[in-house]
Z-matrix of the N, CA and C atoms (Angstrom, degrees):
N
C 1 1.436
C 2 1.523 1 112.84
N 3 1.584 2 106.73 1 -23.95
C 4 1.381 3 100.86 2 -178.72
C 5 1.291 4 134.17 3 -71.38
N 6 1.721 5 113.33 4 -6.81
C 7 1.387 6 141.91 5 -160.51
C 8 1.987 7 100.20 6 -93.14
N 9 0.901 8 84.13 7 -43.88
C 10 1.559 9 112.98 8 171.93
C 11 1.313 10 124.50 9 -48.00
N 12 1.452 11 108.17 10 -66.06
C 13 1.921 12 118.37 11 168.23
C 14 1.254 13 84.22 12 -63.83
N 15 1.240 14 140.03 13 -94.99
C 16 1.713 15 122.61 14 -149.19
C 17 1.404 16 115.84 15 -45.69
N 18 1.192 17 136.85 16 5.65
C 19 1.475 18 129.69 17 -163.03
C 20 1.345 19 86.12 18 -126.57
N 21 1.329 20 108.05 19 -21.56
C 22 2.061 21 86.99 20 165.44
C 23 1.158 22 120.64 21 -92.06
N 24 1.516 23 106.00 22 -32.23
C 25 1.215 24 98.37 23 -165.03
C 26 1.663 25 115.06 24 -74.59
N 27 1.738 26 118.69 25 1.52
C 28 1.049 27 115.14 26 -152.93
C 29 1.853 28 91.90 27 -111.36
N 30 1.192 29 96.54 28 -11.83
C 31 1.863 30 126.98 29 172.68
C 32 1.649 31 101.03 30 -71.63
N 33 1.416 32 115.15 31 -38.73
C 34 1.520 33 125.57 32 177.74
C 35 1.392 34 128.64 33 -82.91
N 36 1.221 35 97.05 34 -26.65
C 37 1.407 36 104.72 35 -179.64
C 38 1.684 37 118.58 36 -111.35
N 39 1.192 38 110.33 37 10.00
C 40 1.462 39 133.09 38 160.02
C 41 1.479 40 103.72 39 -96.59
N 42 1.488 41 131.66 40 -76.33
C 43 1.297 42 107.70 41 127.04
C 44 1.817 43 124.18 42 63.89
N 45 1.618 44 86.66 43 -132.23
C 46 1.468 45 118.09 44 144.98
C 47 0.844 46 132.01 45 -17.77
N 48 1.227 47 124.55 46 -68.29
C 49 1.961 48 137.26 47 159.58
C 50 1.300 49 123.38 48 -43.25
N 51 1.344 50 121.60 49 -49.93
C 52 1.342 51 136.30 50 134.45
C 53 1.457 52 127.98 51 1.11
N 54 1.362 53 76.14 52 -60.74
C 55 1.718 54 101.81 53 -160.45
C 56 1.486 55 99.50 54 -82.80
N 57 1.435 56 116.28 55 -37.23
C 58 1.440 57 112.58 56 -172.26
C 59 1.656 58 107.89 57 -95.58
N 60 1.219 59 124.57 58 -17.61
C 61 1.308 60 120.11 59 169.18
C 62 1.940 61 121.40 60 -70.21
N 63 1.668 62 103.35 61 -30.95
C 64 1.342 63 121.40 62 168.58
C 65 2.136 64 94.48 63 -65.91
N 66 1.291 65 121.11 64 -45.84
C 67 1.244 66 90.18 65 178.49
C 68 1.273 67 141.32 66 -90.56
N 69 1.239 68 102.77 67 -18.00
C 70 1.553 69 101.46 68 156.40
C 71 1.371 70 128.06 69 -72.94
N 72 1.409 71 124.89 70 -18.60
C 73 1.549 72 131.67 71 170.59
C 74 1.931 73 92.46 72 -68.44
N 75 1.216 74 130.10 73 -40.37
C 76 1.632 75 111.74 74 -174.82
C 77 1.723 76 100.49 75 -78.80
N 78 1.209 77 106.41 76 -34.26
C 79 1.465 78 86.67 77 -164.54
C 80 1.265 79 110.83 78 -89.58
N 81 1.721 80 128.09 79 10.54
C 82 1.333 81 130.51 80 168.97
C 83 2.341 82 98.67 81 -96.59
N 84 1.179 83 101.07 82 -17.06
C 85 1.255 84 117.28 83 -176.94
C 86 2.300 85 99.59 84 -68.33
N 87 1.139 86 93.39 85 -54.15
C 88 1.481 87 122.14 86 167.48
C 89 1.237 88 123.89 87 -22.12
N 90 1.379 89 96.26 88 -87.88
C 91 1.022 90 139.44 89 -170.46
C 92 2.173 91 105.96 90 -63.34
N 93 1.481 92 109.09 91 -64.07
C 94 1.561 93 123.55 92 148.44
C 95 1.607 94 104.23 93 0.47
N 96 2.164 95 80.42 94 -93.25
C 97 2.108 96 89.78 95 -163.95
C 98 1.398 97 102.55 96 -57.61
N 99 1.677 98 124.95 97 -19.75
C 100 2.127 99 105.51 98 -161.69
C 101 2.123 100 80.61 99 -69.98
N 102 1.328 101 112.22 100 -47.15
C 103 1.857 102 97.76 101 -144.22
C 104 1.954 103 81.57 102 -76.78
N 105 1.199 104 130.57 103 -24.37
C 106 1.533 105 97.69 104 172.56
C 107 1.396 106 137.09 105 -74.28
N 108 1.215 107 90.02 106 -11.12
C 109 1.714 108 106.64 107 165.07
C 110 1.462 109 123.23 108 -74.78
N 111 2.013 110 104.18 109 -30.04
C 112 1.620 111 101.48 110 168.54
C 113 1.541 112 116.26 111 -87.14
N 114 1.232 113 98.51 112 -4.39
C 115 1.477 114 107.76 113 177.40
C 116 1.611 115 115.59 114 -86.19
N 117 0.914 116 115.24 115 -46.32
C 118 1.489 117 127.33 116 163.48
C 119 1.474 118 122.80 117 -49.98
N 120 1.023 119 107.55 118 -66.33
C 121 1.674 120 107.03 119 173.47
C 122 1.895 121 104.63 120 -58.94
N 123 1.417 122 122.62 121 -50.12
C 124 1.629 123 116.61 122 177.53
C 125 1.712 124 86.60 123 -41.26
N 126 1.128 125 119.42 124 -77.07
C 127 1.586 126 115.28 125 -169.71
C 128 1.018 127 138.80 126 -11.11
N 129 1.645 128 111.58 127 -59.93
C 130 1.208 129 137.49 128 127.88
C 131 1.262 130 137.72 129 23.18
N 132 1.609 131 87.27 130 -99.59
C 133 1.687 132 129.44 131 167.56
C 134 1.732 133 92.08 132 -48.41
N 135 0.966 134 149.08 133 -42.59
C 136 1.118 135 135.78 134 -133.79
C 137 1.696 136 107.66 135 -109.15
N 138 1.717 137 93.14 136 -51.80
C 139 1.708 138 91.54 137 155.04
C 140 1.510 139 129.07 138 -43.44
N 141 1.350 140 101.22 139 -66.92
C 142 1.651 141 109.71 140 155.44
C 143 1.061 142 117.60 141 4.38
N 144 1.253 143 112.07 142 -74.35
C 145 1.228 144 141.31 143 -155.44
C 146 2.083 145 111.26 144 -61.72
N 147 1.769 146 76.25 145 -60.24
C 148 1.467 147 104.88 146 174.70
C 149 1.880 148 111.88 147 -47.19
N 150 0.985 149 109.95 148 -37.35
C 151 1.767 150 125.05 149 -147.04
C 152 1.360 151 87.37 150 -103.44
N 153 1.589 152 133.38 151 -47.68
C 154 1.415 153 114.74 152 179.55
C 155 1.547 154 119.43 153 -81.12
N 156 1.518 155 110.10 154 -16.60
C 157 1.668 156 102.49 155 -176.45
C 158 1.733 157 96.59 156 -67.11
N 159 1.382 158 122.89 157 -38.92
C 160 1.248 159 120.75 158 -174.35
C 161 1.442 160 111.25 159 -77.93
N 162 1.417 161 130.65 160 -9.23
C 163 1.314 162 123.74 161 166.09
C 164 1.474 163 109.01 162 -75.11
N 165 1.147 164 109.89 163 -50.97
C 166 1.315 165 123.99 164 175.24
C 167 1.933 166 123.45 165 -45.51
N 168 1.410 167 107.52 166 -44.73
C 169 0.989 168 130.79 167 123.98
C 170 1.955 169 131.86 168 29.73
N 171 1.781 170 72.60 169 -104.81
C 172 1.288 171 114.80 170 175.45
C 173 1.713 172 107.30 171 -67.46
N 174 0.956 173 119.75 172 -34.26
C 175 1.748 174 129.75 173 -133.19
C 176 2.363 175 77.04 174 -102.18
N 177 1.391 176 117.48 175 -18.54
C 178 1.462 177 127.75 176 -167.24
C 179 1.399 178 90.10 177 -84.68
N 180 1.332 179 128.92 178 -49.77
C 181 1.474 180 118.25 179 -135.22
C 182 2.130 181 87.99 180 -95.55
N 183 1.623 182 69.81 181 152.32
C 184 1.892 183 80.88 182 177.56
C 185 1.716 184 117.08 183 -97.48
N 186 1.384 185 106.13 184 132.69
C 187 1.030 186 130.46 185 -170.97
C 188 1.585 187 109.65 186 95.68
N 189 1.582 188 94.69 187 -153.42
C 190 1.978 189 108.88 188 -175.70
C 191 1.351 190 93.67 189 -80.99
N 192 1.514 191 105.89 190 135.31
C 193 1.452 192 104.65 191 173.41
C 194 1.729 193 98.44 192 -143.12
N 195 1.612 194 99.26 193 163.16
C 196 1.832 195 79.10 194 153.56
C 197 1.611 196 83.41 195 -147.10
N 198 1.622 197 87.58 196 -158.48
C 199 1.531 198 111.08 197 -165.89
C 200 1.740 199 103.38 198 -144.49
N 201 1.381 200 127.38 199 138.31
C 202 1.973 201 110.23 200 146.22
C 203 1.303 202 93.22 201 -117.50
N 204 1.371 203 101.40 202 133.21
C 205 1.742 204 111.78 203 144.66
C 206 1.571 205 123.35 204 -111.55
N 207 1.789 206 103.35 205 139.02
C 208 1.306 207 82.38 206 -180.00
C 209 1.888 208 109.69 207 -104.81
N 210 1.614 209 111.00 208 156.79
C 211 1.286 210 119.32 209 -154.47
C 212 1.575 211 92.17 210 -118.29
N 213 1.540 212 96.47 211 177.36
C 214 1.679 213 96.05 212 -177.57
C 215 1.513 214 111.59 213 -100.72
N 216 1.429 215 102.56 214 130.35
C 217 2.191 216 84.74 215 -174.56
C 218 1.191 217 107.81 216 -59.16
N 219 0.987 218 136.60 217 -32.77
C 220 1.592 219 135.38 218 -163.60
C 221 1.235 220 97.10 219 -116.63
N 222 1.698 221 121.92 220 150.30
C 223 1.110 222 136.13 221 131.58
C 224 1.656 223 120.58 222 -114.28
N 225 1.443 224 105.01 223 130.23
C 226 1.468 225 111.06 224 -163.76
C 227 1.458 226 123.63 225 22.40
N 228 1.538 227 118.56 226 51.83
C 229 1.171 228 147.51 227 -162.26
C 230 0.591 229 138.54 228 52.94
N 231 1.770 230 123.89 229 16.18
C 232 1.146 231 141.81 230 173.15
C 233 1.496 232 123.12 231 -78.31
N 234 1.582 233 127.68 232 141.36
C 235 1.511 234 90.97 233 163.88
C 236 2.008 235 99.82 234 -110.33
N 237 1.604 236 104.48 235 159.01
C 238 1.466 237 113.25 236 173.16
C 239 1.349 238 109.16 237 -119.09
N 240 1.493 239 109.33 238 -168.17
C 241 1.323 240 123.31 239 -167.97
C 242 1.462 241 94.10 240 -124.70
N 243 1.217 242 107.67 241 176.90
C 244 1.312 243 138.34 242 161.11
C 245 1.461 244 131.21 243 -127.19
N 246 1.175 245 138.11 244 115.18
C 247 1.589 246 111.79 245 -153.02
C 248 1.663 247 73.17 246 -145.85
N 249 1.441 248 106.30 247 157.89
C 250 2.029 249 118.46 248 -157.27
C 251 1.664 250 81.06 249 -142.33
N 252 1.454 251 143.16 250 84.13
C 253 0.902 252 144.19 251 -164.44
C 254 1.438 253 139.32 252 -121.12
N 255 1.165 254 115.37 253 95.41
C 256 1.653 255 149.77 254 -161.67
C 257 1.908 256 98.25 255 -63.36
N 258 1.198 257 121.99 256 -75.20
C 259 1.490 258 142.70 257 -151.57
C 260 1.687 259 109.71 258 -64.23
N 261 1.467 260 102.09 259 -46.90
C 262 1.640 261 88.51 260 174.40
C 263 1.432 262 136.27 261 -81.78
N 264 1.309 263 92.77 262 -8.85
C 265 1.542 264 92.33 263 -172.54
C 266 1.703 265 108.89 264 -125.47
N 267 1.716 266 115.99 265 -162.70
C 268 1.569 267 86.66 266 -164.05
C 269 1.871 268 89.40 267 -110.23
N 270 1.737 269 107.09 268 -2.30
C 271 1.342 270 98.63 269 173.23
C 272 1.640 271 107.71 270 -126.38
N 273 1.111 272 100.38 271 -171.17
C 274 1.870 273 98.44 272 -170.65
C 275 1.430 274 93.35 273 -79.50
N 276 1.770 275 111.70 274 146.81
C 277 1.081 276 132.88 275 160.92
C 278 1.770 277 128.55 276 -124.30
N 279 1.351 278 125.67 277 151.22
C 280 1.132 279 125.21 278 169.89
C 281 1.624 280 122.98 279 -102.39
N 282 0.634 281 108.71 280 100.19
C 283 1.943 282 100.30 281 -165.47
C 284 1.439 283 99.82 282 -110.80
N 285 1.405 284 121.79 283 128.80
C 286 1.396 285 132.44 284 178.33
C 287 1.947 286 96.79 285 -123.64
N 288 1.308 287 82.86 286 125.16
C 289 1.630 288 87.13 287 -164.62
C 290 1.446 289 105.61 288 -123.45
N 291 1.209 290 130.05 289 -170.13
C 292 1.768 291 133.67 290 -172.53
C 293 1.435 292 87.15 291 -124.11
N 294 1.031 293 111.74 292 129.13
C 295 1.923 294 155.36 293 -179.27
C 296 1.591 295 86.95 294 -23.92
N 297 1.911 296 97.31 295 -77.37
C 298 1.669 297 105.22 296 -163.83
C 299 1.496 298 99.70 297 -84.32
N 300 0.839 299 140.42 298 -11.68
C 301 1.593 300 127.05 299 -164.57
C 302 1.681 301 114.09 300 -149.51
N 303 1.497 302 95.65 301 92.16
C 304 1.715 303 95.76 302 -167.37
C 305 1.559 304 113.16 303 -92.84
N 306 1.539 305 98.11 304 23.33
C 307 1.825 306 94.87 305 155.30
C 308 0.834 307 132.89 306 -86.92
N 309 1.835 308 111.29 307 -0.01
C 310 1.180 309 136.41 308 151.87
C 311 1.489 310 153.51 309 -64.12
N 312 0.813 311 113.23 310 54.80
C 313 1.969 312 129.25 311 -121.28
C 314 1.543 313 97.89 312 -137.16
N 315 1.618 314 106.91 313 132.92
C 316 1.489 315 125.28 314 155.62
C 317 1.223 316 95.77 315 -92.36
N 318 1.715 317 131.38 316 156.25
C 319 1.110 318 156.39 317 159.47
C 320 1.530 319 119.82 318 -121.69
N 321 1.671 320 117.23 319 117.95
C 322 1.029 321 109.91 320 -174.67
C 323 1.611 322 116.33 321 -131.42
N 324 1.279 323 129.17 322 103.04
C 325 1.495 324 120.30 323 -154.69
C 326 1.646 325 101.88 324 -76.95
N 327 1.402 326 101.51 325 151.29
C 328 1.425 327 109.05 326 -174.84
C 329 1.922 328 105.17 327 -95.65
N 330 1.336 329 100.04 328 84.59
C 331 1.729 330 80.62 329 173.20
C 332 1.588 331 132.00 330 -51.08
N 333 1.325 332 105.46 331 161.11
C 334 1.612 333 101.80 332 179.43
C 335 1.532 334 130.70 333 49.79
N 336 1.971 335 90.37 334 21.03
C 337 1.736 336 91.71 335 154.34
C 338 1.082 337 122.08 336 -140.36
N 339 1.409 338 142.30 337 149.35
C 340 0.932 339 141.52 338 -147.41
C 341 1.767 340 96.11 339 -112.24
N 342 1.390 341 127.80 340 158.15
C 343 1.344 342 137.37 341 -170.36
C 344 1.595 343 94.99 342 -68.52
N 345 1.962 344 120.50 343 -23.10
C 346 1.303 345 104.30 344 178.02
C 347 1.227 346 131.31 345 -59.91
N 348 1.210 347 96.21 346 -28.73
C 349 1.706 348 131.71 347 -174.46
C 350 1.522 349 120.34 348 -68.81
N 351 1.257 350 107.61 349 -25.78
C 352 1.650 351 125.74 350 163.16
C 353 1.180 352 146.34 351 -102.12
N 354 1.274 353 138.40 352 116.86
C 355 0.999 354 139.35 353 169.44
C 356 1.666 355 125.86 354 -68.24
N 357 0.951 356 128.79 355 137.03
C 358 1.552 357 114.24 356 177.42
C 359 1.322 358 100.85 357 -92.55
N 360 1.085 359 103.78 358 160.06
C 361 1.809 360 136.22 359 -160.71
C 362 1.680 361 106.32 360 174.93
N 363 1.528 362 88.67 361 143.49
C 364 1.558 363 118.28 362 -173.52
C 365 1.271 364 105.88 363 -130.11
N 366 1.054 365 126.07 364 128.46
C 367 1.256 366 137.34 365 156.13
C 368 1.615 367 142.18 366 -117.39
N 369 0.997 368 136.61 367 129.16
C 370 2.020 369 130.07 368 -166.72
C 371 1.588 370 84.46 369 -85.38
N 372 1.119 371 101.18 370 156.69
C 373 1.577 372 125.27 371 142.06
C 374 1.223 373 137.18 372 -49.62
N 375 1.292 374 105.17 373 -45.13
C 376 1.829 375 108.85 374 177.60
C 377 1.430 376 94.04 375 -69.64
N 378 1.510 377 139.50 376 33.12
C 379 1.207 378 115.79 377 -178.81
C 380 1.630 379 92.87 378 -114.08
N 381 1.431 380 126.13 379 -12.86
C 382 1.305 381 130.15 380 151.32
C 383 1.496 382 102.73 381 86.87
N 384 1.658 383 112.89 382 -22.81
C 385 1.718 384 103.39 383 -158.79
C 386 1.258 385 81.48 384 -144.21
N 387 1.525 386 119.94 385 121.64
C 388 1.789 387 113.28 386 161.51
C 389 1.199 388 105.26 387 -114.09
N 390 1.572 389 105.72 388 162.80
C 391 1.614 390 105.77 389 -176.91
C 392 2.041 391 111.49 390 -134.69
N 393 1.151 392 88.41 391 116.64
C 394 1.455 393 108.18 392 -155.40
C 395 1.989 394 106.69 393 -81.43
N 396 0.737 395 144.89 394 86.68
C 397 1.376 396 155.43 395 -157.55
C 398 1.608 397 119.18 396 -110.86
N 399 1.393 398 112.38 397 133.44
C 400 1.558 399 125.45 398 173.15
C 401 1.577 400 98.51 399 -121.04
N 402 1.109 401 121.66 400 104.92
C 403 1.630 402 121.53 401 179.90
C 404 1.677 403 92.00 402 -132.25
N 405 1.001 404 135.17 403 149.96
C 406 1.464 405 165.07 404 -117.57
C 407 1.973 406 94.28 405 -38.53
N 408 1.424 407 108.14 406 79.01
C 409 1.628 408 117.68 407 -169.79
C 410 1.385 409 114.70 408 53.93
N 411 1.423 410 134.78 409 -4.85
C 412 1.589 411 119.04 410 -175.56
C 413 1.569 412 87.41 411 -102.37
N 414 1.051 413 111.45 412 141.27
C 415 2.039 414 137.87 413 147.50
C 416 1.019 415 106.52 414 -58.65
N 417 1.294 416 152.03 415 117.60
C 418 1.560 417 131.86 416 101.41
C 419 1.308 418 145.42 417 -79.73
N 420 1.396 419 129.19 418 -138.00
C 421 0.777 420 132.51 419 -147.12
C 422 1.557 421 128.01 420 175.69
N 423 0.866 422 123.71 421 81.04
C 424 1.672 423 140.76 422 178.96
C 425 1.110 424 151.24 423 -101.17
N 426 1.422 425 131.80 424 -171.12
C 427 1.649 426 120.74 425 163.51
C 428 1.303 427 101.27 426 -99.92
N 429 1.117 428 124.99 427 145.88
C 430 1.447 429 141.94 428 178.82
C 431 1.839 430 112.85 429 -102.18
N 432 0.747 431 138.68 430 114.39
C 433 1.575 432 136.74 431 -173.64
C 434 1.986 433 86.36 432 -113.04
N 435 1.393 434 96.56 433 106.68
C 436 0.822 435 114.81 434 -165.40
C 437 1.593 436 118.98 435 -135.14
N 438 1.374 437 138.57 436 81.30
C 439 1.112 438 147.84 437 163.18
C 440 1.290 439 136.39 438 -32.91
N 441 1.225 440 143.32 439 116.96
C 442 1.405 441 145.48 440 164.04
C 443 1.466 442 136.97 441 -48.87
């Protein structure tokens, strides 16, 4: 019998280990996707940010002008969009959204332009270089193929 208690208990306490290595692998699993999700959207927010001061920018200077900026293809391995958007709403918007899932979205209103004033344009990320344009008063917004 004595062979017995040690062969369980050593069955139990392997077990156990088991048990506690499965929980810290979920709650480091957890923990991971919640801060890449707050990390992602800051990202976001930040392009946003980036993409309308330079629309804005553009939208100052008199006559045809343009602009390239270059952007990051990925955010926290994601790729997003960029969309410069006239049609849905009743004033201009900037919406930088996530590739697969565009309920995922910064919103950034463009003061002091009117939807006449814009063109819509979309752009991906993997395009690395956008090119931001005022040609006969409308803004857009593009891919830039843009060389080093």
């Amino acid at each position: 019998m004595k062979g017995q208690y040690r062969i369980i208990s050593e069955v139990l306490l392997f077990g156990i280990g088991i048990g506690i290595a499965i929980l810290v692998l979920t709650t480091y699993q957890s923990l991971n996707k919640s801060i890449g999700k707050l990390t992602f959207y800051d990202q976001l927010e930040e392009v946003s940010n980036f993409v309308t001061a330079s629309v804005v920018k553009v939208s100052q200077t008199s006559g045809d002008s343009w602009l390239i900026l270059e952007i990051p293809e990925k955010l926290s391995g994601r790729e997003y969009k960029i969309i410069l958007d006239n049609k849905t709403y009743s004033v201009a918007y900037l919406i930088v959204s996530d590739y697969r899932n565009s309920n995922i979205q910064v919103q950034k209103q463009l003061f002091n332009m009117t939807n006449d004033n814009i063109d819509y344009g979309e752009v991906l990320s993997t395009a690395r270089y956008i090119n931001i344009s005022r040609c006969s008063g409308k803004i857009r917004i593009k891919r830039c193929e843009y060389e080093e």
